[in-house]
ROVO-918449 format. One record per residue (C-alpha): x, y, z. Coordinates in steps of 0.25 Angstrom, whole numbers, plus 2048, in hexadecimal, padded with zeros to 3 digits. Each point is the difference from the previous one (the first is absolute). Example, Ala and Ser with C-alpha at 12.3 -4.5 7.8 and 13.67 -1.06 7.14 Angstrom:
8317EE81F
80680E7FE
This chain:
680772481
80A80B804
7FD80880C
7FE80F7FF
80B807806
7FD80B80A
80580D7FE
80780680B
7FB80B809
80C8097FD
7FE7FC7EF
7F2804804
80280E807
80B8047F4
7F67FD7F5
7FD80D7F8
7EF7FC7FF
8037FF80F
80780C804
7F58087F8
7F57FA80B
80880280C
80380E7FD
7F780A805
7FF8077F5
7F77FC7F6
8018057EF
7F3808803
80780980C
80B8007F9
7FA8057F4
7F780B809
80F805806
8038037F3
7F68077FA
7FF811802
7F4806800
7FB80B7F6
80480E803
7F580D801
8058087F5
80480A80C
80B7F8803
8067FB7F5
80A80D7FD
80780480D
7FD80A80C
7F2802803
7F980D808
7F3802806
7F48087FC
7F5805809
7F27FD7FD
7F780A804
7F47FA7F7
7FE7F580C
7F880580E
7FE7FA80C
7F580380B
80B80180D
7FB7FB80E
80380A80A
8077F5807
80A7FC7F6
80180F7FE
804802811
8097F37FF
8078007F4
80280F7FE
80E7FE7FB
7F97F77F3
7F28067FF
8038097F6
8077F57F6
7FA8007F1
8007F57F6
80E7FE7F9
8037FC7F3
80E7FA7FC
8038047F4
80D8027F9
80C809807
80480D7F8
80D808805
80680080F
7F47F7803
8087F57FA
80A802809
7FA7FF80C
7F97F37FB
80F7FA7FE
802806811
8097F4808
7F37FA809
8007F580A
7EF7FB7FF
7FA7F480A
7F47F97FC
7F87F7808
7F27F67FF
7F6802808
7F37F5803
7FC7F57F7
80A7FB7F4
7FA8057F2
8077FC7F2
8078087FB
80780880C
80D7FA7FB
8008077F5
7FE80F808
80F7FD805
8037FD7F2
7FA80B7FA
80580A80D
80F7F97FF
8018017F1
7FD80D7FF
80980580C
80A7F87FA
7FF8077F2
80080E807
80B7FF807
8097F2803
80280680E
7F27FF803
7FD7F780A
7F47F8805
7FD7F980C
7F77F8803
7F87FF80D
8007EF805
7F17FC805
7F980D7FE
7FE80D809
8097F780A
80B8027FA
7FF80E800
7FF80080D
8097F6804
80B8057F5
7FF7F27F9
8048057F2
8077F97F4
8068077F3
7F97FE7F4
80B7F97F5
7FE7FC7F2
8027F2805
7F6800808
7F680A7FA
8007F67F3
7FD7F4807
7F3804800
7FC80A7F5
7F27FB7FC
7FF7F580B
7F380280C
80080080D
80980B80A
80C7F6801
80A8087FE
7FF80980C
7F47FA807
7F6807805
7F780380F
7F4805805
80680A809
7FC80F7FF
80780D805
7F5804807
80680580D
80880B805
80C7F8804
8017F67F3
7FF80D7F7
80D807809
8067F17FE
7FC8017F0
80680E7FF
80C7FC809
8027F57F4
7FE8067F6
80B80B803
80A7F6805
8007FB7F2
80080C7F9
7F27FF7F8
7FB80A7F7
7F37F97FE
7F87F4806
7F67F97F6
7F47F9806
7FA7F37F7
7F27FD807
7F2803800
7F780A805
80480080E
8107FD7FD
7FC80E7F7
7F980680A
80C7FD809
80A8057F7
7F980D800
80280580E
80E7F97FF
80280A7F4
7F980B80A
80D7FB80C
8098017F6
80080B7F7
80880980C
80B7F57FE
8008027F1
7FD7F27FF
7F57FD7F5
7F67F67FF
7F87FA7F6
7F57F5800
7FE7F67F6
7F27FA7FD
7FD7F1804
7F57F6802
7FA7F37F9
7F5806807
7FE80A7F4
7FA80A80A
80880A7FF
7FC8087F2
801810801
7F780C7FA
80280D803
7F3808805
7FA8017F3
8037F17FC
80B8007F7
8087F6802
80E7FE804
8057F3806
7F57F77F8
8047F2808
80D7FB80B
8097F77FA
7FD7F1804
7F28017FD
8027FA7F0
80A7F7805
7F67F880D
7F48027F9
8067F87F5
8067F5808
7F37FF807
7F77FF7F3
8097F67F8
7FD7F6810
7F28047FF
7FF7FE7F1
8087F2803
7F37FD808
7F78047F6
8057F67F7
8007F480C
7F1806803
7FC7FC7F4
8087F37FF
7FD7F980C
7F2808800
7FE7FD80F
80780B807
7FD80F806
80C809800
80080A80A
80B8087FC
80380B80A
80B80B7FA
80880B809
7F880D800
7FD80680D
7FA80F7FF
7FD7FE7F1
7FC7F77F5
8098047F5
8077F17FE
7F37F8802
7FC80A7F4
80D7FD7F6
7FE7F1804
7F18017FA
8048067F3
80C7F6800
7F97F3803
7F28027FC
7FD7F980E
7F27FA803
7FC80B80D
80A80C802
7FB80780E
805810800
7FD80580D
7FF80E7FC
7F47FC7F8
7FA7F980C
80180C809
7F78077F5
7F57F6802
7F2802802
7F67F6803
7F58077F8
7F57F7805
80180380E
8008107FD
7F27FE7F8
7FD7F880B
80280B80B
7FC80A7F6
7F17F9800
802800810
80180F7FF
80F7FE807
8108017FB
8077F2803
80E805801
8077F2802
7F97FE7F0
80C8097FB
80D7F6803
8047F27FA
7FD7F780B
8087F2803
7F37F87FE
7FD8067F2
80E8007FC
8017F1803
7F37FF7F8
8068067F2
80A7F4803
7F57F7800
7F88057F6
80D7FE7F5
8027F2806
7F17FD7FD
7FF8057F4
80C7FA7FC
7FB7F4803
7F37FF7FB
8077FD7F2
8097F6805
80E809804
8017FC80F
80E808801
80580E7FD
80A80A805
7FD80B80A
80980C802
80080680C
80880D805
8097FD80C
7F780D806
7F17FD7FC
7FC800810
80480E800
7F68057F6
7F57F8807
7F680B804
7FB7F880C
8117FB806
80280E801
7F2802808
8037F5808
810803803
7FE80E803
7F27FC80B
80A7F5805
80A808802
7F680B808
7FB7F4808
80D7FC804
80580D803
7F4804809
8007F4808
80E802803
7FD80F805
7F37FE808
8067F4808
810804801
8027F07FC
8027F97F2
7F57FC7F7
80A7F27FA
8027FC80E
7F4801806
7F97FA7F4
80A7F57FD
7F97F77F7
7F88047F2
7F27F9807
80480B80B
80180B7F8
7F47FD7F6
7F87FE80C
80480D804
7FB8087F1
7F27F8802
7FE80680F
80380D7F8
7F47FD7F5
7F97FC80C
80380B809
8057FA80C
80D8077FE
80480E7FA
80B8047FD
80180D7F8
7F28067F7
7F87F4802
7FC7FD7F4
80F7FF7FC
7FF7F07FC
7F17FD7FD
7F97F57FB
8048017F0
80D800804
8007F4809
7F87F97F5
80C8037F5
80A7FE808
7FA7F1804
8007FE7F2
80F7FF7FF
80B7F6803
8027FE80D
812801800
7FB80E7F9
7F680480B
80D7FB809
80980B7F5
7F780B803
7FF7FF810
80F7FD800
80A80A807
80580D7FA
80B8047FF
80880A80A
7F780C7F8
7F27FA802
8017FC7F1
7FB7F37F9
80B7F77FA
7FA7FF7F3
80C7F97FD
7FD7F3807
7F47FE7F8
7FF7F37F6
7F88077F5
7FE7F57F7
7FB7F780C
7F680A804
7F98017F3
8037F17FD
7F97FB80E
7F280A7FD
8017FA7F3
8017F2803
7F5802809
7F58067F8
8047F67F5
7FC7F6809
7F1806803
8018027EF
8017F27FF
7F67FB80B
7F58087F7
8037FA7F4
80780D7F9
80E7FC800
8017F67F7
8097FA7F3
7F98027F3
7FF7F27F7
8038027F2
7F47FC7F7
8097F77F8
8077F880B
7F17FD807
7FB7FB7F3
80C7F77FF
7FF7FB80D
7F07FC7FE
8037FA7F4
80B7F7805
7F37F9809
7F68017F5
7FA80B807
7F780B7FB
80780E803
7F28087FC
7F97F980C
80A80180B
80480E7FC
7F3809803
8017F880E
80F802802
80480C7FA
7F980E803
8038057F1
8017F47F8
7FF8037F1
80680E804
80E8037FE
80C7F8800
8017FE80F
7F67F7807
7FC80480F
7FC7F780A
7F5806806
80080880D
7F87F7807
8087F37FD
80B80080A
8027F3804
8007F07FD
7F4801807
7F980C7FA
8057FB7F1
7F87F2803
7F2809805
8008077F3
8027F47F7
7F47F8808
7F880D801
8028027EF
7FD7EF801
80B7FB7FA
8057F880B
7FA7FA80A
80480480F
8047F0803
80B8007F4
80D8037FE
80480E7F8
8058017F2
80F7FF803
80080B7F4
7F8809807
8087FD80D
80C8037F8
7FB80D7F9
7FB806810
80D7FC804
80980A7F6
7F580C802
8057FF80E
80B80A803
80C7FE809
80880C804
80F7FD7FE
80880F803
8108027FF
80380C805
80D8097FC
80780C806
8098087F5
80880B806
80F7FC804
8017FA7F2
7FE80A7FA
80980A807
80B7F77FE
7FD7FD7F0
80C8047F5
7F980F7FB
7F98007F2
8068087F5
7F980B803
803801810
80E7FF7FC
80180C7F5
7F780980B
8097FC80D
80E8027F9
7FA80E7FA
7FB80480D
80D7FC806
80780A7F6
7F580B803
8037FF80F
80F8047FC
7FA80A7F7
7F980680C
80C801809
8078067F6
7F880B7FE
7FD80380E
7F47FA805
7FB7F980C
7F37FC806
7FC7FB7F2
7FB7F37FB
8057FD7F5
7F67FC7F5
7FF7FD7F1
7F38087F8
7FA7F97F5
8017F1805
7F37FD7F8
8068057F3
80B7FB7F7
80E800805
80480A7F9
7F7809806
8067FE80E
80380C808
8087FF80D
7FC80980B
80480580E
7F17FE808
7FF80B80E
7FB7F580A
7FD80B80B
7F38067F8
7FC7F27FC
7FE7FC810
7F4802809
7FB7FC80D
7FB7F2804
7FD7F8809
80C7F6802
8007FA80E
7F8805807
80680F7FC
7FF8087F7
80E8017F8
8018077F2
8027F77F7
7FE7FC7F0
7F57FB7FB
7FE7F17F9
7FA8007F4
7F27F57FD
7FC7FC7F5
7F680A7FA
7F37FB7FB
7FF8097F5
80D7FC7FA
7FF7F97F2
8067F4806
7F67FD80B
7F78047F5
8037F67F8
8007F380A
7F2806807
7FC7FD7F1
8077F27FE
7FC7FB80C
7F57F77FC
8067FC7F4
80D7FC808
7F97FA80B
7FA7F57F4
7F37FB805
7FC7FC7F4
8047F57F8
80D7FF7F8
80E802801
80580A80C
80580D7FC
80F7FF807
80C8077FC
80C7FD800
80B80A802
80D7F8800
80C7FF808
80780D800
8098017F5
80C80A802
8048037F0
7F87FD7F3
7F58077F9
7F47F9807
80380680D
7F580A806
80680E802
7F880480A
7F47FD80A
7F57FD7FA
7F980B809
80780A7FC
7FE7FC7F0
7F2803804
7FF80A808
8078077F6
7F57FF7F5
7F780D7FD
């Protein structure tokens, strides 16, 4: 027998099947650098010009107006296309830096190659530099120039990697005199700003500092968040979603669809799936519509909540119950429960619960809870000139200290400040999340929401009433009819007379219940002597033994955190052609002049050849708000509106997607995301049906 010969390491590593494994370039990236995006007919034939909107109105705060007077009076613009000595001035010689700010979103790759291409074609002496690490770089003069070489290594690729970005704001008067100081050492005629609605914010009083300098600055709308979503005052709208959003919500529903399917394979596990979201709902919402998932929470629609039983209850009383209004943590983990149980009841001991990285926020009763804490805290600290952590080191020590309040032994503020409601819900919850609450703020007196394991929260309080559920017989495995029939017969059994005794609707339905009072070995052998057919010295049926045994539930729960995944996925078709046009709108806009703009693409919802590139004021979209403890102007995030066709709908598909009833789940399956070919979806599906009249 001949002995195989082994092929040498240097053979190996020259081997064309080998040389395509090692190099880090796969067939689909180098597929998605090769591809160009659709153009919005504005751009498809040379120069363009802007033309003011004055359709759009805004309602200004008087603050913005005080501290962006240089931008307040900016309008709407519309690129459209360049006639005459406009074209001229579009083709002007221009050195432009771009930089990212926050959280990677697909698609910001394809801003610089959109910005780049259309420098480029204006004028080949246009340069662009790009800003290493975010605002940083500006700062720091830590800048790069922008080459075809390295501007097509990552047409239509995710993440930031290019120029990297940074967390870091111009926010202070010596980083924006460092910033101007920058910009003018390297000649800038315009900076743009990639971020969300605080990089935008940002970018508007850079654009406020700058104007003097004759540098311009324009922002560029991101978030997977999908939070940022403007309408003028009368609610037309102009930036329909960031870029990222279709792209992460995507990548999350193909892994949470994933689970779906091993749900309903192994039929033993509970997902928790937990995707990014903090302010608003908007991806837990797109991964319902994409996923068909069993329980989709949307914490808007929890702050709307009324528990109607305790109002008619007061009502009776000839009071108002206040706390009634607000979602509390007790009934939230309940609507858990009750889809486990139902789900249950007809055999389906697993599912798939969406939750929004932000639920906690929308909860009625934390907010209550945070903002009396916080008071507490706070007073203690000013009546006795010492520190409230410190001198309550332990949790024991400080929930000690809110009973004596209840009790009255110790005030601290109004007296009834923490009463005896409140130190009933708040023993209700977890203990690390009774810890969370009483934790230490942060240099503002704020709490950090941040730290907060929202999944575990609502997973513990579930967990625990489960656990009472099951005690009293409620939680339990329905037994199909068939398989308890089976099972009888196999022992020459009758099924007709240990049914009635066993099952609490025997002969109803497809699902068997085992009685609520049956809970135990021992209960299950009382009520077969009781009904007399078994004597209390003999052994159980081992079918009856075995059939109890399956009714009973065992709570197996995986829990999931999609957020970084998603800001690092390749962008979908649509995030690509939406980026690279904003990209040539943002050139677009400095070519004709503007600055403290946003840079925004009307029509989204529509067909693409509907599209209409826009120049977006930020200074009359912002407003005051509380931000750290002060009150800063700012723009405002965008939630999910429950009126909107797309909640609509998944309100009205809940029950049938939550599948308590017997039969085939109702999952969907949206695919892996697929950067050409016909099947690709060309939009959000939120925005298909938002769109519908």
């Amino acid at each position: 027998m001949s002995e195989k010969r082994l092929v040498s390491l240097d053979e190996l590593l020259a081997h064309g099947a080998v040389q395509q494994i090692i190099e880090n370039d796969s067939l689909d990236v180098m597929e998605r650098r090769n591809y160009t995006p659709p153009l919005c007919a504005v751009f498809e034939n040379g120069p363009t010009a802007l033309e003011t909107q004055e359709q759009y109105r805004f309602d200004i705060d008087p603050s913005a107006q005080e501290q962006l007077p240089q931008l307040i009076g900016n309008q709407v613009e519309k690129v459209v296309k360049a006639e005459g000595e406009k074209a001229n001035g579009y083709k002007k010689a221009r050195t432009i830096g771009i930089v990212f700010s926050g959280g990677p979103a697909p698609g910001g790759h394809n801003v610089i190659a959109g910005l780049y291409d259309a420098a480029k074609k204006a004028n080949p002496e246009n340069r662009v530099l790009g800003f290493i690490l975010g605002q940083d770089g500006i700062i720091e003069g830590n800048v790069c120039e922008l080459t075809d070489e390295r501007v097509s290594k990552y047409r239509n690729l995710g993440g930031f990697s290019m120029i990297k970005t940074g967390r870091t704001k111009i926010d202070t008067k010596k980083k924006m005199r460092l910033s101007i100081e920058t910009c003018k050492m390297l000649g800038l005629d315009a900076l743009v700003v990639v971020g969300g609605d605080d990089s935008n914010t940002n970018a508007a009083f850079m654009a406020q500092e700058m104007k003097a300098q004759g540098i311009q600055v324009i922002g560029v709308p991101k978030t997977i968040d999908g939070d940022i979503q403007v309408n003028d005052a009368d609610g037309k709208s102009l930036c329909a979603i960031s870029f990222g959003f279709h792209s992460a919500a995507r990548a999350f529903a193909r892994n949470i669809s994933d689970l779906c399917t091993d749900g309903s394979s192994d039929v033993k596990y509970w997902h928790f799936c937990k995707v990014m979201g903090r302010v608003a709902s908007h991806l837990a919402l797109e991964v319902a519509l994409q996923t068909h998932a069993n329980l989709t929470l949307i914490g808007e629609d929890l702050s709307d909540y009324v528990d109607e039983e305790r109002v008619e209850k007061a009502q009776n009383e000839g009071e108002v119950d206040y706390t009634a209004y607000g979602m509390t943590l007790r009934h939230l983990s309940r609507v858990v429960c009750d889809a486990i149980v139902r789900r249950a009841a007809v055999g389906k001991n697993y599912g798939v619960v969406v939750i929004p990285e932000g639920v906690l926020e929308f909860i009625n009763e934390v907010q209550v809870f945070i903002i009396k804490l916080n008071t507490i805290i706070s007073d203690y600290n000013a009546i006795h000139d010492t520190d409230f952590h410190a001198d309550f080191p332990t949790l024991e020590a400080k929930l000690e200290y809110l009973r004596r309040l209840v009790r009255g032994i110790r005030k601290t503020g109004p007296a009834t400040i923490w009463n005896a409601r409140d130190d009933e819900l708040f023993n209700d919850i977890p203990e690390f999340f009774k810890a969370g609450l009483l934790m230490e703020r942060d240099s503002h007196g704020n709490f950090q929401f941040s730290q907060v394991e929202t999944d575990r929260v609502i997973l513990e309080l579930v967990k625990d009433y489960l656990g009472i559920l099951k005690e009293k017989g409620r939680y339990k495995i329905g037994i199909e009819d068939a398989y308890f029939e089976k099972s009888m017969k196999q022992f020459n059994m009758d099924a007709d007379v240990y049914g009635p005794v066993i099952f609490r609707n025997y002969g109803v339905g497809r699902y068997l219940m085992i009685r609520e009072e049956i809970i135990s070995h021992k209960t299950l052998k009382q009520a077969l002597v009781k009904a007399g057919l078994m004597d209390d010295d003999e052994y159980m049926p081992a079918p009856v033994i075995k059939i109890f045994d399956k009714s009973v539930p065992k709570l197996k729960v995986q829990t999931h955190f999609y957020g970084y995944d998603g800001r690092g996925t390749d962008p979908t078709k649509f995030d690509c052609t939406y980026t690279y046009n904003l990209g040539l709108t943002a050139f677009s806009l400095i070519a004709g002049g503007c600055t403290g703009h946003m840079v925004g693409i009307r029509n989204l919802e529509k067909e693409f050849s509907d599209w209409e590139p826009l120049g977006i004021p930020i200074a009359p979209l912002m407003h005051l708000e509380e931000r750290g403890g002060k009150m800063k102007l700012v723009l405002e995030k965008s939630v999910v509106d429950l009126n909107s066709n797309a909640f609509r709908l998944v309100k009205a598909m809940r029950d049938k997607w939550l599948g308590a009833a017997p039969g085939e789940d109702r999952f969907r399956k949206p695919g892996a995301i697929r950067f050409n070919g016909d099947l690709e979806e060309d939009k959000p599906l939120m925005l298909s049906l938002n769109a519908l009249n």
